[in-house]
C-alpha positions as CSV (number, residue, x, y, z in Angstrom):
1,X,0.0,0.0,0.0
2,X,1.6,3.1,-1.1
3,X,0.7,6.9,0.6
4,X,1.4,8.2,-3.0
5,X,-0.4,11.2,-4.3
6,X,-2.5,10.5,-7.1
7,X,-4.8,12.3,-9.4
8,X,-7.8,11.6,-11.5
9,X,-11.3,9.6,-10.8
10,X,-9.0,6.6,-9.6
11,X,-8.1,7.7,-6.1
12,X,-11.2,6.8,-4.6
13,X,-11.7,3.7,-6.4
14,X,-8.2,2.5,-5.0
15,X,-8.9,3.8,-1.6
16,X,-11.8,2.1,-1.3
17,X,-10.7,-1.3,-2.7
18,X,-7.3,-1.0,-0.2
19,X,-9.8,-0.4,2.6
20,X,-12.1,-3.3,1.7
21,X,-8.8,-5.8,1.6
22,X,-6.9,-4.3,4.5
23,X,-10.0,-4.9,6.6
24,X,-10.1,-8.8,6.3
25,X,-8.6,-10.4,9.3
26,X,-6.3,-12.4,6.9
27,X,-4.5,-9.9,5.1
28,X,-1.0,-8.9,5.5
29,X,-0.9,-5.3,5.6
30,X,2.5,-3.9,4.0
31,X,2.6,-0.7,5.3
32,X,4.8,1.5,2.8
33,X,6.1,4.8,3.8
34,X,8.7,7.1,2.2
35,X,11.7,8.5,3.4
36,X,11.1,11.9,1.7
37,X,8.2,12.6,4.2
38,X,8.1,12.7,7.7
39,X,6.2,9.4,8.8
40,X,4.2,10.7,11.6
41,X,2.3,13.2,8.5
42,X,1.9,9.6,5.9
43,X,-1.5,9.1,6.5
44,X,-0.8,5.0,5.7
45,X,0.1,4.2,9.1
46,X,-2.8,5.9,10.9
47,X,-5.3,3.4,8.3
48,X,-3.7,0.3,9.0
49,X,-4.0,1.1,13.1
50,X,-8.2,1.5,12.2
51,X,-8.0,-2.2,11.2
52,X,-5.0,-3.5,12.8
53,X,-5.1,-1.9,16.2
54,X,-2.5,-4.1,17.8
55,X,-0.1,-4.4,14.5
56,X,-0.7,-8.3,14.7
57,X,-0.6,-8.6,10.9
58,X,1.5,-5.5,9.6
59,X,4.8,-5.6,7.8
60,X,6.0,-1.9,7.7
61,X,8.6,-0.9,5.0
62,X,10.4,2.4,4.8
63,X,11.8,3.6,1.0
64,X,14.4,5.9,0.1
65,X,16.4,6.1,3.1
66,X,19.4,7.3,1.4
67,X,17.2,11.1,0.8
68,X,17.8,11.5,4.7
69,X,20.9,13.9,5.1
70,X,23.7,12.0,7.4
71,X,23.4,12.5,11.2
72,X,20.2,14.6,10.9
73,X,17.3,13.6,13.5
74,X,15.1,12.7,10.7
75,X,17.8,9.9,9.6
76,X,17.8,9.2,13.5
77,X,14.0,8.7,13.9
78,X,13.7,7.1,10.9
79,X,16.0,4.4,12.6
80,X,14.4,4.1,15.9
81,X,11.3,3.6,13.4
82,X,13.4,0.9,11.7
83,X,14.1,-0.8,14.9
84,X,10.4,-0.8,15.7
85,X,11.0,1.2,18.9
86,X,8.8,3.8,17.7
87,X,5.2,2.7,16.5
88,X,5.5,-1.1,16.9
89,X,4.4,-3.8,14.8
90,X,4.7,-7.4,15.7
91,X,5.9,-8.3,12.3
92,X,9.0,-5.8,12.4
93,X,9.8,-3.1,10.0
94,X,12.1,-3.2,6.5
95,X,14.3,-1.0,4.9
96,X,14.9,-1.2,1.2
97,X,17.1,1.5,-1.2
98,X,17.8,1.5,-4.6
99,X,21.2,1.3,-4.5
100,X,21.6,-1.7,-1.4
101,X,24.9,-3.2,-2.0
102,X,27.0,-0.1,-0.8
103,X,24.3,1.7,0.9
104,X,23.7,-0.2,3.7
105,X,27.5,-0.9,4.1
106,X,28.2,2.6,5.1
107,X,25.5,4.3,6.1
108,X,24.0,4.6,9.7
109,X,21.4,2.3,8.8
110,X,24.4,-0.6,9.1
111,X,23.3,-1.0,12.7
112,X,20.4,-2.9,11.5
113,X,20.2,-6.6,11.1
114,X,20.8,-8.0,7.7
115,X,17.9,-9.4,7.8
116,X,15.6,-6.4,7.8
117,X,17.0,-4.3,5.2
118,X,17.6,-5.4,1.2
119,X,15.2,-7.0,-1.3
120,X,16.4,-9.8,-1.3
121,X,15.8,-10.3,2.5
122,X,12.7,-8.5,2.0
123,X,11.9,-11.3,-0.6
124,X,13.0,-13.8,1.8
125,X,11.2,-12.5,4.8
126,X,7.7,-12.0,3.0
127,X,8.1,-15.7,1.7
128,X,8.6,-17.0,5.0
129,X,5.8,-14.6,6.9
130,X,2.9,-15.6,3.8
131,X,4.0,-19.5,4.5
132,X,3.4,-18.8,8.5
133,X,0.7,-16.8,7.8
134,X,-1.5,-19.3,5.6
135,X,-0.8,-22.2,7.7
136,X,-1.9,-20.2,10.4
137,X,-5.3,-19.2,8.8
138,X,-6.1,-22.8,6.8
139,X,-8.1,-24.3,9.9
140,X,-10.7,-20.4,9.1
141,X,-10.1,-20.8,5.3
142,X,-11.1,-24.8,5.1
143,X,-14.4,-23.6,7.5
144,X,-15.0,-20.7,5.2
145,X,-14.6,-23.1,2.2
146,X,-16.7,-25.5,3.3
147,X,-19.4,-22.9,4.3
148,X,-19.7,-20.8,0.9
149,X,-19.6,-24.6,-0.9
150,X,-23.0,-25.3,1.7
151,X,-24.6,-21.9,0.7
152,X,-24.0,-22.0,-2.7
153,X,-25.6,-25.7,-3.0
154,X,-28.7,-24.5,-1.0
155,X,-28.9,-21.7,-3.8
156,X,-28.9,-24.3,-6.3
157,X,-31.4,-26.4,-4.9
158,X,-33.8,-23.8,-4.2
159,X,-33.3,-22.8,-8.3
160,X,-34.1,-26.4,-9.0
161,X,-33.3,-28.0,-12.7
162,X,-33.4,-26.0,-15.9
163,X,-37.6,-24.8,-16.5
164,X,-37.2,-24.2,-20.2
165,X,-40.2,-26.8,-21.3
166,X,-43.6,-27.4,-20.5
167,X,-42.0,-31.1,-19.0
168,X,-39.3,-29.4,-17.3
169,X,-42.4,-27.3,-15.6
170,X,-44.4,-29.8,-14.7
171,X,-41.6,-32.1,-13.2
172,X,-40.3,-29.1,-11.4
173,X,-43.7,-28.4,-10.2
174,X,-44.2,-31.6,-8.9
175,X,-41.0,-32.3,-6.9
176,X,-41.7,-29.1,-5.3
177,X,-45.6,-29.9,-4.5
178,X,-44.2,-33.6,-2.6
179,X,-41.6,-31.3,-0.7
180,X,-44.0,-29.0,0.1
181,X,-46.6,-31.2,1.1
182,X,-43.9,-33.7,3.3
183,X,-43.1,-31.1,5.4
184,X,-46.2,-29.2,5.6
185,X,-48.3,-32.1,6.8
186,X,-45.1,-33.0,9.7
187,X,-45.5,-29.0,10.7
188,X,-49.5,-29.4,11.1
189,X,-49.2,-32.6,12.9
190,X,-46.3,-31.7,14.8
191,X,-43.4,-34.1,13.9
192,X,-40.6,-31.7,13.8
193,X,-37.6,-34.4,12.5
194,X,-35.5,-33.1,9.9
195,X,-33.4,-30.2,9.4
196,X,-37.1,-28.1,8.4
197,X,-37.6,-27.9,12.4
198,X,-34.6,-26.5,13.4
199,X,-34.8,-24.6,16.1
200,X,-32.7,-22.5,18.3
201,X,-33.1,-22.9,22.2
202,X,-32.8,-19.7,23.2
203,X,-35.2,-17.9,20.9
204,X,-38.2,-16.6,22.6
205,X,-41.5,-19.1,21.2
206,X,-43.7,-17.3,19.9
207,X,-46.1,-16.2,16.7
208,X,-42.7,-13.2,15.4
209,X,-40.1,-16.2,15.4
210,X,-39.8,-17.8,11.6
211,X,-38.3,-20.9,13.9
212,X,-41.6,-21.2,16.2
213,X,-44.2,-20.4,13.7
214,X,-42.4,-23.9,11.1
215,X,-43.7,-25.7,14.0
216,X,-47.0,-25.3,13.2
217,X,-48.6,-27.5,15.4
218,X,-46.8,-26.3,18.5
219,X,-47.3,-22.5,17.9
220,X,-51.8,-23.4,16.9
221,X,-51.8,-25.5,20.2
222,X,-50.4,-22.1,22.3
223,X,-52.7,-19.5,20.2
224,X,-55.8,-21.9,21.5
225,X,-54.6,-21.7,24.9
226,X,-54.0,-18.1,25.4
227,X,-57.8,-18.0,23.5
228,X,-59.3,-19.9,26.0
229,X,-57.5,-17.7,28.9
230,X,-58.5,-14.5,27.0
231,X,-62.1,-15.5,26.7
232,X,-61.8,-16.8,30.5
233,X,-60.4,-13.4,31.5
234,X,-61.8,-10.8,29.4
235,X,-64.6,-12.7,28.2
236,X,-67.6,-11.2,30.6
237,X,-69.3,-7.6,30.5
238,X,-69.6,-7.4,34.5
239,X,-67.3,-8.4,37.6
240,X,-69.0,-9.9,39.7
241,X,-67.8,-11.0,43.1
242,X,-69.0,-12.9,46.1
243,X,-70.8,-11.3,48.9
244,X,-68.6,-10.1,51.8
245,X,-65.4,-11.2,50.0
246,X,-62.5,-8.7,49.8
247,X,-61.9,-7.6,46.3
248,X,-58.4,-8.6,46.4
249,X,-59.2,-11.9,46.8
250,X,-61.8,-12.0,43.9
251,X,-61.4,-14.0,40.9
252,X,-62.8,-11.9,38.3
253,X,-62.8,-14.6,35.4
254,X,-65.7,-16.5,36.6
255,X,-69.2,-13.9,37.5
256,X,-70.3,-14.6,40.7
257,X,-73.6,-12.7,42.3
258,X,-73.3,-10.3,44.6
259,X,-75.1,-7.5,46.8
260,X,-73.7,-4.6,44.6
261,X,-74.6,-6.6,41.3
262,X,-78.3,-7.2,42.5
263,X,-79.9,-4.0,41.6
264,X,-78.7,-4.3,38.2
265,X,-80.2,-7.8,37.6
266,X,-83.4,-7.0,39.7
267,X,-84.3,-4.5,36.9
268,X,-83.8,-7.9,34.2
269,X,-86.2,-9.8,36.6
270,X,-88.6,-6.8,36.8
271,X,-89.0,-6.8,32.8
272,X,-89.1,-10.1,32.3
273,X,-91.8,-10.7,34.7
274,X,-94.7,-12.7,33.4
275,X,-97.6,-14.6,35.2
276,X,-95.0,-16.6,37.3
277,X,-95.8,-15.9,41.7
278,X,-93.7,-13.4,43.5
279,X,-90.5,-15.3,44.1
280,X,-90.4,-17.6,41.4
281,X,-87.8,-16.9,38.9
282,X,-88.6,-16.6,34.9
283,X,-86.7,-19.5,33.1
284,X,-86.0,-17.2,30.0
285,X,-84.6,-14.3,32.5
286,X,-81.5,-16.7,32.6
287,X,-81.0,-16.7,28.7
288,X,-80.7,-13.0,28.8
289,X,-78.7,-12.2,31.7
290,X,-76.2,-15.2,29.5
291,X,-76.4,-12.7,26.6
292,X,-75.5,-9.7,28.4
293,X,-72.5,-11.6,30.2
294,X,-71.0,-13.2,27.1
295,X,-71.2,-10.2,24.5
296,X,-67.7,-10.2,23.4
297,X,-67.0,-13.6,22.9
298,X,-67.8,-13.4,19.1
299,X,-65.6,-10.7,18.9
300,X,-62.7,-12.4,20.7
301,X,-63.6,-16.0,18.3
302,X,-63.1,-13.5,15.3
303,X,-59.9,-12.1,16.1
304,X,-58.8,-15.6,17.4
305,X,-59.8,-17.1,14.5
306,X,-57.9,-14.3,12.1
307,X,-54.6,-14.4,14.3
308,X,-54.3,-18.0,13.6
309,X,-55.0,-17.5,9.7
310,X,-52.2,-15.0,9.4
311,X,-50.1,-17.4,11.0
312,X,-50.7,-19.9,8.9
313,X,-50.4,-17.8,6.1
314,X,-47.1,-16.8,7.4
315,X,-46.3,-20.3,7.9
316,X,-47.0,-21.3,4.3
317,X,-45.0,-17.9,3.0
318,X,-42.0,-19.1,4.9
319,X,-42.0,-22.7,3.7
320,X,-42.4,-21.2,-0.2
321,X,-39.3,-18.7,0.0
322,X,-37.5,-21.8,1.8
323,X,-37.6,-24.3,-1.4
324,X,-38.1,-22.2,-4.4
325,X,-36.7,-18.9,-6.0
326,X,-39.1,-15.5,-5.8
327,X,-40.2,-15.4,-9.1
328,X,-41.6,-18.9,-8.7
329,X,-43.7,-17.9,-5.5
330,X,-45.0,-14.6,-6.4
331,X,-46.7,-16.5,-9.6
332,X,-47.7,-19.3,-7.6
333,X,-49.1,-17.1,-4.7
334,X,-51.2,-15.1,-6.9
335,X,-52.1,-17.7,-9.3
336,X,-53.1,-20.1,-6.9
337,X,-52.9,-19.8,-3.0
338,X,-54.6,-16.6,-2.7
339,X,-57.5,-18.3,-3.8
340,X,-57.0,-21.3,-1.7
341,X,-56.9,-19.6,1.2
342,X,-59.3,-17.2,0.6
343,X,-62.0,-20.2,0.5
344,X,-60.7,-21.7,3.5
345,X,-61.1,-18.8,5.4
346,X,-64.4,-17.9,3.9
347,X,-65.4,-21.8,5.0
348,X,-64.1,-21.0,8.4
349,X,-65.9,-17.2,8.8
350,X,-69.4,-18.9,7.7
351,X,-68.5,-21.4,10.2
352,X,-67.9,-19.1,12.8
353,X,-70.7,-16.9,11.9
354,X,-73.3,-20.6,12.5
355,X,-71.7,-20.9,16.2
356,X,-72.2,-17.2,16.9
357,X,-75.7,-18.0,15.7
358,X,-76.5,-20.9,17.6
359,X,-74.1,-19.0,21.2
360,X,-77.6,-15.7,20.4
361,X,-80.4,-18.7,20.7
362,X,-81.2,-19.1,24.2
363,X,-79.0,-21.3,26.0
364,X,-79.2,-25.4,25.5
365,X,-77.6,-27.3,28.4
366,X,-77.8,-31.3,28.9
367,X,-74.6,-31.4,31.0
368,X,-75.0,-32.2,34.4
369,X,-72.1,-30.1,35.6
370,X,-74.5,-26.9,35.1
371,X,-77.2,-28.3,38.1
372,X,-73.9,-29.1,40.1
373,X,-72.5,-25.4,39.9
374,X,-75.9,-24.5,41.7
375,X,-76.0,-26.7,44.0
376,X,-72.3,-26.1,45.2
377,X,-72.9,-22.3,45.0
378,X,-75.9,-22.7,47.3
379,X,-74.5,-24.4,49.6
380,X,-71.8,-22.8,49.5
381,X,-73.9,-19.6,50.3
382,X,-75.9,-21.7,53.0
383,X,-72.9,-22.6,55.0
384,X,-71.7,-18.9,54.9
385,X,-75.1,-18.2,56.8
386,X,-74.6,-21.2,59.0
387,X,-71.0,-20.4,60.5
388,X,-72.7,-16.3,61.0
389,X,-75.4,-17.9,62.7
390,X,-73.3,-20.6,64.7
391,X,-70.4,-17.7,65.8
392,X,-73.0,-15.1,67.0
393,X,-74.6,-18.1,69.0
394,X,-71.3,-18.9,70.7
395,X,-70.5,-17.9,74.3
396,X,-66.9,-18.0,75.6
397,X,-66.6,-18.1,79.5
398,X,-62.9,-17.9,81.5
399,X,-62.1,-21.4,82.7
400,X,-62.5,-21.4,86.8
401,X,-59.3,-21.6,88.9
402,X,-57.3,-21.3,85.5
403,X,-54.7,-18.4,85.8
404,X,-54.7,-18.2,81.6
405,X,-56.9,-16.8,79.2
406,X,-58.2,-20.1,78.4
407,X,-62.0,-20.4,78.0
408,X,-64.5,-23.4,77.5
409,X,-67.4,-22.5,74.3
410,X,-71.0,-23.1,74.8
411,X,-73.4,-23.2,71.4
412,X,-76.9,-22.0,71.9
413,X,-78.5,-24.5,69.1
414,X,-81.6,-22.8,69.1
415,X,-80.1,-19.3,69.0
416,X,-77.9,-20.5,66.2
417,X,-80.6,-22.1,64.1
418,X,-82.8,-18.9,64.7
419,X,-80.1,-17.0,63.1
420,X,-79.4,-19.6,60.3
421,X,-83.2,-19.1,59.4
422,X,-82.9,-15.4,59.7
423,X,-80.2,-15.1,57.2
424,X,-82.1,-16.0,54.5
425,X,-83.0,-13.3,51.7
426,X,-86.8,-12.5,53.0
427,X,-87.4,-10.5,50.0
428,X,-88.8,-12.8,47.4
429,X,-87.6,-10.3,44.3
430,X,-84.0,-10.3,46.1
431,X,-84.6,-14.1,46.4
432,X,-85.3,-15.0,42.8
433,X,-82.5,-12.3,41.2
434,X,-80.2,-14.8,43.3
435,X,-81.5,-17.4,42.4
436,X,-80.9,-16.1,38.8
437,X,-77.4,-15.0,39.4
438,X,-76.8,-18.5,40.6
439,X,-78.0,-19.9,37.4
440,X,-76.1,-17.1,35.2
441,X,-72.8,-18.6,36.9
442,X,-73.2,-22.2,36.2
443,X,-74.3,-21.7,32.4
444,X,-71.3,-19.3,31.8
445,X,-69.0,-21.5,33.1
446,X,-69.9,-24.7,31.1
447,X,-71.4,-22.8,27.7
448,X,-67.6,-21.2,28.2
449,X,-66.1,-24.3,28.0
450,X,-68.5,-25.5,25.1
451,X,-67.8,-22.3,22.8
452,X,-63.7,-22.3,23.4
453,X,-64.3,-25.9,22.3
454,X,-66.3,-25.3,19.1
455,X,-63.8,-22.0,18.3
456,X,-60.6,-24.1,18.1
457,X,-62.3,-27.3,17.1
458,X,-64.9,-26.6,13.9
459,X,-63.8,-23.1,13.2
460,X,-59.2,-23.3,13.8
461,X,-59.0,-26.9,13.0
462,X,-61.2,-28.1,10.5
463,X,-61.5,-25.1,8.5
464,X,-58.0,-23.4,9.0
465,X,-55.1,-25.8,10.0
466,X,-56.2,-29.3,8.4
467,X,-55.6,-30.0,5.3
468,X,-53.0,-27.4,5.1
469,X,-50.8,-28.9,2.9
470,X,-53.5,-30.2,0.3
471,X,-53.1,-26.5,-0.7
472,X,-50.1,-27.5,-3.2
473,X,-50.3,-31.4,-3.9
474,X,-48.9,-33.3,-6.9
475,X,-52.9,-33.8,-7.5
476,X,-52.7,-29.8,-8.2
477,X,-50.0,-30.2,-10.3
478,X,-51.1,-33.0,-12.3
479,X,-54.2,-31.2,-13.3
480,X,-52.6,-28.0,-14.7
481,X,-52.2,-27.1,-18.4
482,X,-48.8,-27.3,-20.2
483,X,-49.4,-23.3,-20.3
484,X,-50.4,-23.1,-16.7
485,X,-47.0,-24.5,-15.9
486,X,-45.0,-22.9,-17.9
487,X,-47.0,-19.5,-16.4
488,X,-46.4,-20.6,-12.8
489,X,-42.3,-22.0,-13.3
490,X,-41.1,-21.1,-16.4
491,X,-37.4,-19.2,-15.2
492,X,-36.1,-16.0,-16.8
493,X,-32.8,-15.1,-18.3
494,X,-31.9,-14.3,-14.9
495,X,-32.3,-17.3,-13.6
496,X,-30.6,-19.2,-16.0
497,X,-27.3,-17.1,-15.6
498,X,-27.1,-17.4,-11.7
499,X,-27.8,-21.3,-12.4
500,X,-24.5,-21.3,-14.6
501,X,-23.1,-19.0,-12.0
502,X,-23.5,-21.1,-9.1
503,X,-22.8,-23.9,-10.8
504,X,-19.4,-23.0,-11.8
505,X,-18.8,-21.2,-8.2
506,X,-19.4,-24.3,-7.3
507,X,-17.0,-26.0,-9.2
508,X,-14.5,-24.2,-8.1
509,X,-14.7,-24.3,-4.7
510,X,-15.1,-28.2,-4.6
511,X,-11.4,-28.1,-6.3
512,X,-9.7,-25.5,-4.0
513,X,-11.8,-27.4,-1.0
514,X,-9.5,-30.5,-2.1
515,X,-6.4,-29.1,-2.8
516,X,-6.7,-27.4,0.6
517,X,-7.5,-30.6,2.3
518,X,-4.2,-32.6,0.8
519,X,-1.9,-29.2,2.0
520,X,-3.6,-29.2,5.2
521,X,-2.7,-33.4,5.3
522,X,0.7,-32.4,3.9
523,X,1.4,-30.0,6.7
524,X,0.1,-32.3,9.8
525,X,2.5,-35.0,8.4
């Protein structure tokens, strides 16, 4: 690398190819300076210290030393430079004149060694550094090798064989539809073998990872769950918590009735009072109060149900720019899967739309598990009563002769069942909006369980994960036209040249892959 002035559109050309090489860990930077010039103002040596901070890999050679008048301090420092006492390189510095024989006989640059200073020991000394050098750097060059040969045989085989005929299409076509289809089906039934599921450990999991959304499966099964604890969480219109409980303590997923709730729902038994007695509770009140608590879940289904199409779109975007070249995909996308998808998720929206139907009809239940949830809640609510009534009819008296603060307890059973039957609601509207509130709890809880069901079920699986890779089968294939396949895989020009490209590349780097295996056997023997 020479400091030299130059002039013309060239300069920065050279410049920027020196910096480009002289920034690669393996070069051997030559660092040239003249004589003629003070050093410390050649603006060589501050460029190689950018990329070679520590002056592991730079050789510095100084020109024209015989332009230095005798004895001056420029002849001095350029010496100390010489002796690499001044800015310090580990591979030295050199000294090389025109006229060597005599020069470095008499001058003051004698005092160096002979083998810093001549061309011929310059000659000499680069041999010897290069061979140190590359047998120092063949263990990175074979792994370098061996990594462009991978990635230029992956280019390859996503370019496939030569498209030039309808056949050639249609064979392409179909190789690609078996891959397609082999490792979509492992994805959507979750058999991640094979270098398709590859997956790094310490990459979050989730629906922005290309890694978590190839495993299909895995990423469908955690979108369902976090549905089901959305619609759990978020899913009701009112909080509703247990009477007396602290609000801390109140689990907000599940309604519950409560005093502060009762007003509200008194006003639903109110207009939905028929010819039923004071008391007794409408059977259609229930339906509505359901209606009112579970408003949003068709929202939620929706946007469940979208979230997991885009993935799967995603999904299926991925696997296409994984096994064939862009120009193939964008024809096939448009040509074909935009369509198929579009029906699948028009199957699974009019699918939807029939369980939304059936969740506004008034509620169905044949499940057991909905009379249990009363029952539990009412007794629940009737031992609450029972241990007020039982504690207020509880005496404590001191223990005679006992010097602690122990006392015996005496139950009143009459006092405690008088207050067990006072504690009932003795307001027969107040009685019956329990009783409905009661009812509204249990029929959420297992129509909840019913709808998350039918969601992921008939809506995300049938209509929008299975079957996934029927999308692009050799069935597809074998039913296009010769022009239909030529439309969808014919390649360009381009195409064709970065084929012949690789290929060659290729080539090539199989030969210098072997030659540098057999030096690299030479050297360890």
């Amino acid at each position: 690398m020479y400091a030299a002035m130059d002039k013309g559109r060239c300069v920065g050309l050279v410049q920027e190819i020196t910096d480009r090489y002289i920034s690669q860990s393996r070069t051997i930077c030559l660092a040239v300076v003249s004589a003629t010039n003070d050093y410390v103002n050649q603006g060589i040596l501050s460029k190689v210290r950018k990329v070679d901070p520590d002056g592991e890999r730079t050789l510095g050679i100084i020109t024209k030393p015989d332009r230095l008048p005798a004895g001056s301090g420029t002849e001095s420092a350029y010496i100390t430079l010489a002796r690499n006492e001044d800015i310090f390189f580990k591979l030295g510095w050199h000294v090389r004149n025109a006229s060597e024989a005599s020069y470095f006989r008499t001058s003051n640059f004698k005092c160096l060694p002979k083998e810093s200073v001549g061309i011929d020991a310059l000659r000499e000394r680069l041999s010897r550094l290069l061979f140190e050098h590359v047998k120092q750097e063949l263990p990175q060059l074979h792994s370098d090798l061996s990594q462009a040969l991978e990635d230029s045989k992956t280019q390859l085989t996503t370019l496939g064989h030569r498209r030039a005929t309808a056949e050639d299409c249609k064979e392409y076509l179909t190789q690609l539809s078996l891959d397609f289809h082999r490792v979509c089906a492992a994805a959507s039934e979750g058999h991640y073998e094979g270098p398709s599921f590859r997956y790094d450990t310490n990459e979050v999991f989730s629906t922005h990872s290309r890694a978590s959304v190839r495993r299909l499966r895995a990423i469908v099964q955690k979108m369902n769950a976090q549905f089901s604890d959305i619609l759990r969480e978020d899913g009701h219109s009112y909080h509703i918590a247990k009477s007396g409980e602290p609000q801390a303590e109140v689990d907000l997923s599940i309604p519950v009735p409560s005093p502060a709730t009762k007003p509200v729902h008194l006003n639903v038994v109110c207009r939905n009072r028929r010819k039923e007695l004071s008391g007794n509770l409408n059977p259609l009140l229930v339906g509505e109060l359901f209606w009112q608590q579970s408003v949003k879940w068709p929202s939620l289904a929706e946007a469940h149900v979208e979230d997991v199409a885009d993935v799967c779109r995603q999904f299926l975007t991925n696997l296409l720019e994984d096994m064939c070249p862009k120009d193939v995909i964008s024809r096939l996308w448009s040509l074909h899967f935009v369509e198929a998808l579009k029906q699948r998720n028009d199957a699974a929206s009019n699918e939807l739309g029939r369980i939304v139907y059936d969740h506004k009809e008034y509620p169905i239940n044949y499940n057991h598990y909905y009379t249990d949830i009363v029952r539990q809640y009412q007794k629940e609510r009737d031992q609450g009563r029972l241990a007020t009534a039982v504690e207020n009819a509880t005496s404590h008296t001191l223990l005679p002769g006992c010097q602690s603060n122990h006392t015996s307890a005496e139950i009143d059973i009459r006092s405690a069942l008088d207050g067990f039957n006072r504690g009932s609601e003795p307001d027969m509207e107040k009685a019956s909006c329990e009783e409905a509130l009661d009812r509204l709890y249990a029929i959420y809880k297992v129509s909840q369980k019913t709808f998350v069901a039918n969601i992921t079920t008939q809506v995300v699986e049938r209509h929008i994960v299975r079957g996934l890779e029927d999308i692009f089968s050799p069935i597809f294939v074998s039913k296009l036209s010769d022009a239909d396949a030529q439309e969808i895989a014919s390649e360009p020009a381009s195409c064709k040249r970065q084929r012949d490209f690789l290929q060659d590349r290729i080539k090539k780097l199989k030969s210098g892959h072997a030659i540098l295996r057999r030096v690299m056997k030479t050297m360890v023997l």
